[in-house]
C-alpha positions in Angstrom: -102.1 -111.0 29.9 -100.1 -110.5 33.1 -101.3 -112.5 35.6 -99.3 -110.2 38.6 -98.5 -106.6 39.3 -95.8 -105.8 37.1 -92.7 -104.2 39.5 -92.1 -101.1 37.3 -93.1 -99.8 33.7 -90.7 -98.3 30.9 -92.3 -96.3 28.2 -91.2 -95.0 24.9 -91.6 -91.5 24.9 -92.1 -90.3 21.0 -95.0 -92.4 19.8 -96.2 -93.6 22.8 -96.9 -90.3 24.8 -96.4 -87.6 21.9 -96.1 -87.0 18.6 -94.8 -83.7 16.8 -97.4 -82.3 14.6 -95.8 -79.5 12.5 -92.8 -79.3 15.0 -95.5 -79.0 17.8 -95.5 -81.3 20.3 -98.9 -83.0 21.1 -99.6 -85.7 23.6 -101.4 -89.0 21.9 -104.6 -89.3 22.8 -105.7 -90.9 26.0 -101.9 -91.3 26.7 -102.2 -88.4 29.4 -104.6 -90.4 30.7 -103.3 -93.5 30.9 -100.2 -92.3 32.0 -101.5 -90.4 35.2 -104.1 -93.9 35.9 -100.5 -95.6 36.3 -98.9 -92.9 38.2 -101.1 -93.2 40.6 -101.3 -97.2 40.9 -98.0 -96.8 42.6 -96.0 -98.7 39.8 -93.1 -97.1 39.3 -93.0 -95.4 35.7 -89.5 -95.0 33.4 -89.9 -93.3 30.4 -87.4 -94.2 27.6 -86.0 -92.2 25.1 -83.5 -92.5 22.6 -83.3 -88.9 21.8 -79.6 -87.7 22.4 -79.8 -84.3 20.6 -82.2 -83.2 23.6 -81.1 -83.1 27.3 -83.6 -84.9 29.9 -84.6 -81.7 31.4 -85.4 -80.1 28.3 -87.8 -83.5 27.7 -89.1 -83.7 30.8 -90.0 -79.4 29.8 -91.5 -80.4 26.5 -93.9 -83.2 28.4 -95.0 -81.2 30.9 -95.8 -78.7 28.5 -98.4 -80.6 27.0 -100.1 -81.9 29.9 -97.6 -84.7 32.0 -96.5 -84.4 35.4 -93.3 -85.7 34.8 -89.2 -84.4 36.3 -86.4 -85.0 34.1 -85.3 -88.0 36.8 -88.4 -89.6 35.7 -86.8 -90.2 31.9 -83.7 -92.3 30.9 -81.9 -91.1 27.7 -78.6 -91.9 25.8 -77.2 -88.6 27.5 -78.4 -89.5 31.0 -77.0 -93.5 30.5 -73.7 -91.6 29.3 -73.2 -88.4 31.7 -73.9 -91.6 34.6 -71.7 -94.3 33.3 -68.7 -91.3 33.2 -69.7 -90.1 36.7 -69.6 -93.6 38.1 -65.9 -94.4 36.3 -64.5 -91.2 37.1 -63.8 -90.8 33.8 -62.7 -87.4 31.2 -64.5 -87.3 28.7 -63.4 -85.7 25.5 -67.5 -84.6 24.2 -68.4 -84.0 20.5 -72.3 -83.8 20.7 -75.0 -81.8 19.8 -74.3 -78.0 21.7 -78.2 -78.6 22.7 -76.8 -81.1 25.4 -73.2 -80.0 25.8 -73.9 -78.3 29.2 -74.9 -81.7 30.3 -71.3 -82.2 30.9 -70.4 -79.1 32.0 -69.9 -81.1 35.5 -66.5 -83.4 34.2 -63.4 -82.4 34.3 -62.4 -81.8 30.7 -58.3 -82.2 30.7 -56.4 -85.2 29.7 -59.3 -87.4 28.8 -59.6 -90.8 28.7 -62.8 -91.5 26.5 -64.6 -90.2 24.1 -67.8 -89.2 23.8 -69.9 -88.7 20.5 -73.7 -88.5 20.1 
């Protein structure tokens, strides 16, 4: 039982929010719910992912398809933790991932790199 306000809340997305039903997704029950009585609290919400086949936009699309009020900044993935960490560095990524997320680094220069990046 907490016994304070927690500072912040990070949330699993598949399983916790939605589920696929016959490649459909479909929020959980009472998830919408409980997810819009914490928006409102004022508690910061994170939702987690580890999907890297699927860019954050195109999750945050999906969610708000079936109901959540959600922006892709709202959701930390594999590809986000990646496109940052190569931003921050300055880094040149050589990419081999999924063409669903390629564009996501669209933004780095390409030439000579100096890491690798496979999802």
């Amino acid at each position: 039982m907490l016994t304070k306000t927690p500072l912040g809340v990070l949330c699993d997305i598949t399983g916790v929010l939605k589920n696929s039903v016959e490649g459909q997704d479909k929020a959980i029950k009472r998830s919408l719910e409980a997810y819009e009585r914490l928006k409102k609290s004022g508690i910061p919400v994170i939702l987690c992912t580890n999907e890297s086949c699927c860019s954050t936009g195109r999750l945050a699309d999906n969610l708000r398809n079936i109901g959540y009020n959600v922006t892709s900044r709202d959701i930390i993935s594999p590809i986000s933790v990646i496109t940052q960490v190569i931003q921050d560095n300055h880094y040149k990524p050589y990419v081999l991932v999924n063409d669903r997320v390629s564009p996501e680094f669209d933004q780095f220069e390409q030439g000579k790199p100096d890491v690798v990046v496979s999802t």
